[in-house]
C-alpha positions, 0 to 999 in steps of 0.5 A, spaced: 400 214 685 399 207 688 397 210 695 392 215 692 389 209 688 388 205 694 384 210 697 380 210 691 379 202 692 377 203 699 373 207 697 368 204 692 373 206 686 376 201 682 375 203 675 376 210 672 370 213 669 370 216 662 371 224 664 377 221 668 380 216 663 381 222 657 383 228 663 388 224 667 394 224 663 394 230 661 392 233 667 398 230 671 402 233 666 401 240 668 397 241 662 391 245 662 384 242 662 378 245 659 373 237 662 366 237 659 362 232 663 354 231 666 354 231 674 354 224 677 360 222 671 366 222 675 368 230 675 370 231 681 374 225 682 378 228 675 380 233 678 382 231 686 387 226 683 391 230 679 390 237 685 393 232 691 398 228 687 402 234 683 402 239 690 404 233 694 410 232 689 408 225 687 408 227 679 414 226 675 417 233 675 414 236 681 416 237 688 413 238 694 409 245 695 411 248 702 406 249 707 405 256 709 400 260 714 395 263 710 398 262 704 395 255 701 398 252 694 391 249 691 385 252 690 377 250 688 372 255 686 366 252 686 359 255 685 354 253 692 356 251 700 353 244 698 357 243 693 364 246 695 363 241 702 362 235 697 368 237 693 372 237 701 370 230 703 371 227 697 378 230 696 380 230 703 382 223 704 387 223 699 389 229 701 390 227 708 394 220 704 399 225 701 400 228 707 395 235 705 391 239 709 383 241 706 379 246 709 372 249 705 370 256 706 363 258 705 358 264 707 353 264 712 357 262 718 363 265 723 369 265 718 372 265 725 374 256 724 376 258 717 381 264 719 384 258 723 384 252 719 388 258 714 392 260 720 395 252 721 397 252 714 392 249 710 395 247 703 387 245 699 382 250 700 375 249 697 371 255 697 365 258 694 367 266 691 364 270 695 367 268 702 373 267 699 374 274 696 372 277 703 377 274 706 382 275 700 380 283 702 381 283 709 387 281 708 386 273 712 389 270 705 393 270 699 393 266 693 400 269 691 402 261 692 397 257 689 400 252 684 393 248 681 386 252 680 381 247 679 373 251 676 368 247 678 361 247 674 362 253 671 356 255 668 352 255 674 357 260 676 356 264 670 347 262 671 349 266 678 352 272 676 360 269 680 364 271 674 366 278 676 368 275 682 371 268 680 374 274 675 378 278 681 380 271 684 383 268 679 386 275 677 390 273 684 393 267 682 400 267 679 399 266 671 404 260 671 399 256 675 396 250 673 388 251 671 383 246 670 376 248 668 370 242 669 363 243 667 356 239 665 356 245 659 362 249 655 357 255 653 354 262 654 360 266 660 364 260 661 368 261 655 371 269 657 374 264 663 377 260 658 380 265 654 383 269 659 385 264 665 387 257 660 393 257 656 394 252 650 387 248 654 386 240 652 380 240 652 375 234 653 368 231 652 365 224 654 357 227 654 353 232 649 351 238 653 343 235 652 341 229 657 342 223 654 344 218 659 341 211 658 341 209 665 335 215 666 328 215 665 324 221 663 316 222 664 311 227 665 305 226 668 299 231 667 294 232 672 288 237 674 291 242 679 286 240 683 290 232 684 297 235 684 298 235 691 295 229 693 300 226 687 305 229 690 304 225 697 304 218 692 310 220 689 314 221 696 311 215 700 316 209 696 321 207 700 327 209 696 331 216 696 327 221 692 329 228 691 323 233 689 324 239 686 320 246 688 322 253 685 321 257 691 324 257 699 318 258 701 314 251 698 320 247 699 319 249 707 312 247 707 311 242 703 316 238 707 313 240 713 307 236 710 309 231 707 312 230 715 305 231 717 303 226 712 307 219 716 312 222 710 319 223 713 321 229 709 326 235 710 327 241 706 333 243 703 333 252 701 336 258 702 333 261 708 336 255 713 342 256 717 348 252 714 347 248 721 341 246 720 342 245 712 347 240 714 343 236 719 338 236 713 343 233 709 344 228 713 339 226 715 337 225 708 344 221 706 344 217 713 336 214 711 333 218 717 328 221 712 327 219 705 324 225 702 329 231 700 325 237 698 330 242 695 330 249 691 335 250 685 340 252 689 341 245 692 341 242 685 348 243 684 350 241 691 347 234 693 351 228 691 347 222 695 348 215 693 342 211 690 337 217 689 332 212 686 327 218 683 327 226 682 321 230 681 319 236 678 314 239 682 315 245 679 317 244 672 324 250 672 325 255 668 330 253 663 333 247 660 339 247 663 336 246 670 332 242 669 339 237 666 342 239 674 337 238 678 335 231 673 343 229 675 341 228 682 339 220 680 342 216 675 350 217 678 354 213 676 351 208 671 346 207 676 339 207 675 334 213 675 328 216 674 325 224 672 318 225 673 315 231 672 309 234 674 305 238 670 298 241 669 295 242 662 296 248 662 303 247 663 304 242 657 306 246 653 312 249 655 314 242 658 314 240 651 319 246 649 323 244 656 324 237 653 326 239 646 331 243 648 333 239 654 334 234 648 329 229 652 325 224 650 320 223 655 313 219 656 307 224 657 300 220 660 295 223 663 294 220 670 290 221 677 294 218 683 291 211 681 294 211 675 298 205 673 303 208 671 304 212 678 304 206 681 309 203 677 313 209 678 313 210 687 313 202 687 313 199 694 309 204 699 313 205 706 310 205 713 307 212 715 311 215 720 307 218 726 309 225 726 312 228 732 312 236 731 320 239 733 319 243 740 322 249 737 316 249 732 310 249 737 305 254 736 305 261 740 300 264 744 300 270 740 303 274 733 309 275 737 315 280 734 320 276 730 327 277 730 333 273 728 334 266 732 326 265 733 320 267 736 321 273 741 314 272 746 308 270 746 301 274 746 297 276 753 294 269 752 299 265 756 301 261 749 309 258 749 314 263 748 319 260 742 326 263 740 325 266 747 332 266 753 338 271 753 344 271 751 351 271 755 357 273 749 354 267 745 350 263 751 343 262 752 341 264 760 335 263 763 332 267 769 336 264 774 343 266 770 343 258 768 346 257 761 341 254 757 342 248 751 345 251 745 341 249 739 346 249 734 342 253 728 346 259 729 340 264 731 340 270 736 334 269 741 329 274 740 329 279 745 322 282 745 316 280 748 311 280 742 304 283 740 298 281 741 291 284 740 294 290 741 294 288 748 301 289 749 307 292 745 315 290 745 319 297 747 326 296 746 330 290 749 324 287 750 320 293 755 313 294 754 307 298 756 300 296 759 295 298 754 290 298 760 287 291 758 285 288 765 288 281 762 295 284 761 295 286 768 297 277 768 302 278 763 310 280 766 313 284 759 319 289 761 325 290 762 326 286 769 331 288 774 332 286 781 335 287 787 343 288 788 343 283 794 345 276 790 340 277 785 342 278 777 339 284 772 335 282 767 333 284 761 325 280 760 324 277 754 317 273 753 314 268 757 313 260 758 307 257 761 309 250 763 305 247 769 302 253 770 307 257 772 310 262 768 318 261 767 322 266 764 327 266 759 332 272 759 338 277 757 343 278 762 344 285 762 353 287 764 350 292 767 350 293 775 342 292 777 339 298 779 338 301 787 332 298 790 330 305 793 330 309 787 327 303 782 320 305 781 324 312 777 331 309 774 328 302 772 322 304 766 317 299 766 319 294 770 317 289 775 320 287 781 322 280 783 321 276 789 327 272 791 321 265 788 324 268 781 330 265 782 326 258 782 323 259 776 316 262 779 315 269 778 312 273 783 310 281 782 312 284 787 310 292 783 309 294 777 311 301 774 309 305 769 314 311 767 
C-alpha cells in the first residue's frame, strides 16, 4: 500500500530486499510462509508489511479486524525481550499509519503496563513466549481472534527449549489464522512447527544456512593467554561501534566495567540486568553515548544497531550457529563488517572445526597486539575517556548482606552504605520521611544492615545485636523507633557517612510508633532518636539490648 511505503521511504527504505521480494506476494495474499533469511537481510520487515496491511484491511479481500479489549488479532512470537522490543519499533510506525495499535509483552518486568495497553484494545502484540502464556493462563488474554501469526527466528526458540511453549500458544489460535514463519535456518525442532501449525506453506530461501555473506570479513586471531586481555583493550579502543561477544554474564559485567576503566566507554548487555537497565544499556550504545557493547548470546538475537563496524569473539561459542547470530550483528544490510575471533592455541583447533561447519572461510595469523594485522583491524584509535565510576557502584565500608535492589548496609567501619533507603508501597524515604529519587532499575532497596568482621549481624528487618566490640558501640543498626510526638517509625537500615555525620536511610514502618514509656521492653534492639534525627544527624540517645 502507498501510505505503508511511504513510511518505509521516510524511513530509509526505498528498495525491498531479496527475502521481502520473494515473501510479499504471497504473504499479502494470505498464503502461508515458511521464509529462510540471515539476520540483518530484511525478515522483519517481510513480515510487518503483510502483518499491518492484511489486519487493517488494506489488502484485497480483507476487512478491517475490529478491535476489541484483550482480544488483539495479530500476534508475533519472538524468542528474547531484545528482539521482541525491536520487531515492536519496526512495525509500530506502520501500525500507527494504518490506524493499528502495538504493544510488546516480556518478562522480567510488572506486567501490570501490558495488562493495560491490552485493556485499551491492542490490535498487534509482540511477545516473548513465556509471558504471554502467563498472561494467556490468568486469563488477562485470549487469542481466539488472532488473524495472522508471525514466528520469528524460530530455531533459536527451539536452541531455547520455547517449543512446548510456542506449542500451547499456537494451540490457542484459530486454525484458520494466517501463519508466517521466519528464521536465519529451517533445521532441527522447527520442522514440527511447520508440520502442525502451516498449511500448504510457500516456502522461500534467499541465503544458504552457512555464512556466505560477501560484504563480511572473517579472521582469527591467535594469541598467547597471556596478551589476550590486552588484545582485547586494542580491539575495543577504535572509534566505530563494535560489539564483543563473552560466554558468561558474569565476564561480560566485568569486562565492560574495565574496559570503562580503561578510557574505553563500554556497557554490558546479559541476563542478570534488570529490563531498565538493559534499555538504558542499549541505548546508549545505539545513540554512540558509548562505542563498546559487551554481550552474552542472549542478546545476539535481540540487537539491531546500525553501522556495527566489528563483532569480536572474545569466547569463541559453542556451536556454529552461534557463532552465524552473533557474526550477524555487523554486515546488515549489505553494509560492510568484520568478525574477528579471539583464539588461544589451544583453542585453534575447535576454531577450525567452528568455521568448517559454520561454512567460513576465515584468515587465521598469529599476532601480538602490535601486529599489522590488529592494527589494520581496529583502525583509527579513539581518545580515551576518563573514567567516573557510577555513584550506586562506590565501594562499601564493609561485606554488607546483599538483597535485591543493592547493598543493604555497611561494615562497622563507617563505609558508604549502597542500595540502602526504605521503601513507601514502591517509594523510597529517607529518615525524615522525604521520598527519595527513584532510579529506575527496579530493584528493592536492601533492608538489612550488613555484616562485618563479626562485629555486627543484620536480624530481621534490618535489627542487630552489639557483639561486644567497642567500636560497634558507634555503629547505629537496628530497628529504629521514635517518639509518637510528631516523629515517624522506623525500620533502620544501613548508614552513610557523608561530611562526617551519619545519615540514615530507611523503611517507613505502617505501624504506629511505640509508647515511649515502655520503649526499652516493646522496641527490641532499638535506639532512641533525638528530634536532630529529623535533619539527618543522628543522636543516640539509649541503646537496649533484649
Amino acid at each position: 500500500p502507498e501510505a505503508l511505503a511511504r513510511v518505509l521511504s521516510q524511513h530509509g527504505i526505498d528498495q525491498p530486499f531479496p527475502i521481502q521480494t520473494k515473501t510479499l506476494p504471497d504473504s499479502l495474499s494470505g498464503r502461508d510462509v515458511l521464509g529462510r533469511g540471515r539476520t540483518g537481510s530484511g525478515k522483519t520487515i517481510a513480515f510487518a508489511l503483510p502483518l499491518v496491511t492484511r489486519l487493517a484491511g488494506l489488502a484485497q479481500g480483507t476487512s478491517r479486524a475490529p478491535r476489541r479489549a484483550n482480544r488483539p488479532t495479530g500476534l508475533v512470537l519472538a524468542p528474547t525481550r531484545e528482539l521482541a522490543t525491536q520487531i515492536d519499533r519496526a512495525i509500530a510506525p506502520l501500525a500507527e499509519e494504518a490506524g493499528l495499535s502495538t504493544t510488546v509483552i516480556f518478562g522480567g518486568v510488572s506486567q501490570v503496563h501490558q495488562e493495560r495497553a491490552l485493556s485499551r484494545g491492542a490490535d498487534i502484540v509482540v511477545a516473548c513466549p513465556g509471558r504471554l502464556e502467563d498472561l494467556l493462563k490468568q486469563g488477562v488474554l485470549t487469542l481466539d481472534d488472532i488473524r495472522v501469526t508471525v514466528i520469528d527466528e524460530a530455531d533459536h526458540m527451539a536452541d531455547m527449549g520455547f517449543l512446548p511453549v510456542v506449542t500451547r500458544i499456537l494451540k490457542q489460535t484459530p486454525d484458520d489464522g494466517q501463519r508466517l514463519l521466519f528464521s536465519a535456518t529451517l533445521d532441527g525442532g522447527v520442522d514440527v512447527l511447520v508440520k502442525k501449525f502451516l498449511h500448504d506453506p510457500v516456502t522461500h530461501s534467499v541465503d544458504a544456512p552457512k555464512a556466505a555473506v560477501s560484504t563480511m570479513e572473517h579472521h582469527v586471531l591467535v594469541v598467547d593467554a597471556d596478551e589476550k586481555q590486552a588484545l582485547i583493550e586494542t580491539l575495543a579502543s577504535g572509534t566505530g561501534r563494535r560489539v564483543m561477544f563473552t560466554r558468561t554474564k558474569h565476564r561480560a559485567k566485568k569486562l565492560a566495567k574495565k574496559l570503562s576503566q580503561q578510557g574505553i566507554p563500554a556497557v554490558d548487555l546479559q541476563g542478570n540486568l534488570s529490563q531498565n537497565a538493559r534499555d538504558r544499556n542499549l541505548a546508549s550504545f545505539s545513540q554512540g553515548d558509548v562505542r563498546v557493547l559487551v554481550a552474552t548470546d542472549v542478546a545476539a538475537r535481540g540487537v539491531h544497531v546500525d553501522d556495527v563496524e566489528l563483532v569480536v569473539h572474545i569466547d569463541p561459542p559453542a556451536e556454529h550457529k552461534s557463532y552465524l547470530h552473533r557474526s550477524g550483528r555487523t554486515a546488515r544490510a549489505g553494509a560492510q563488517g568484520q568478525v574477528i575471533t579471539i583464539a588461544t592455541r589451544e583453542e585453534r583447533r575447535d576454531v577450525e572445526k567452528l568455521m568448517k561447519q559454520a561454512g567460513v572461510t576465515a584468515e587465521f595469523s598469529e599476532v601480538s597486539i602490535g601486529s599489522p594485522v590488529v592494527a589494520d583491524l581496529v583502525g583509527e584509535r579513539a581518545e580515551r575517556v576518563e573514567y567516573v565510576a557510577p555513584a550506586q557502584q562506590q565501594p562499601s565500608g564493609g561485606r554488607g548482606a546483599r538483597r535485591s535492589g543493592g547493598r543493604g548496609g555497611e561494615g562497622l567501619h563507617g563505609g558508604v552504605a549502597e542500595g540502602g533507603g526504605g521503601v513507601v508501597g514502591h517509594e523510597e524515604v529517607d529518615a525524615r520521611g522525604a521520598v527519595l529519587p527513584q532510579t529506575g532499575d527496579g530493584g528493592v532497596p536492601a533492608l538489612r544492615a550488613g555484616h562485618e568482621d563479626g562485629l555486627g549481624h543484620a536480624h530481621g528487618g534490618g535489627g542487630a545485636e552489639q557483639l561486644g566490640h567497642d567500636r560497634a558501640k558507634r555503629a547505629v543498626r537496628a530497628d529504629l523507633g521514635v517518639h509518637q510526638h510528631g516523629l515517624t517509625a522506623v525500620r533502620g537500615i544501613g548508614l552513610r557517612r557523608h561530611l562526617g555525620l551519619l545519615h540514615v536511610r530507611a523503611h517507613t514502618s505502617p505501624r504506629p510508633a511505640r509508647n515511649s514509656t515502655s520503649r526499652s521492653a516493646a522496641v527490641p534492639s532499638s535506639v532512641i532518636f533525638s528530634p536532630a534525627a529529623r535533619s539527618g544527624r543522628v543522636s543516640a540517645e539509649t541503646i537496649t539490648e533484649r
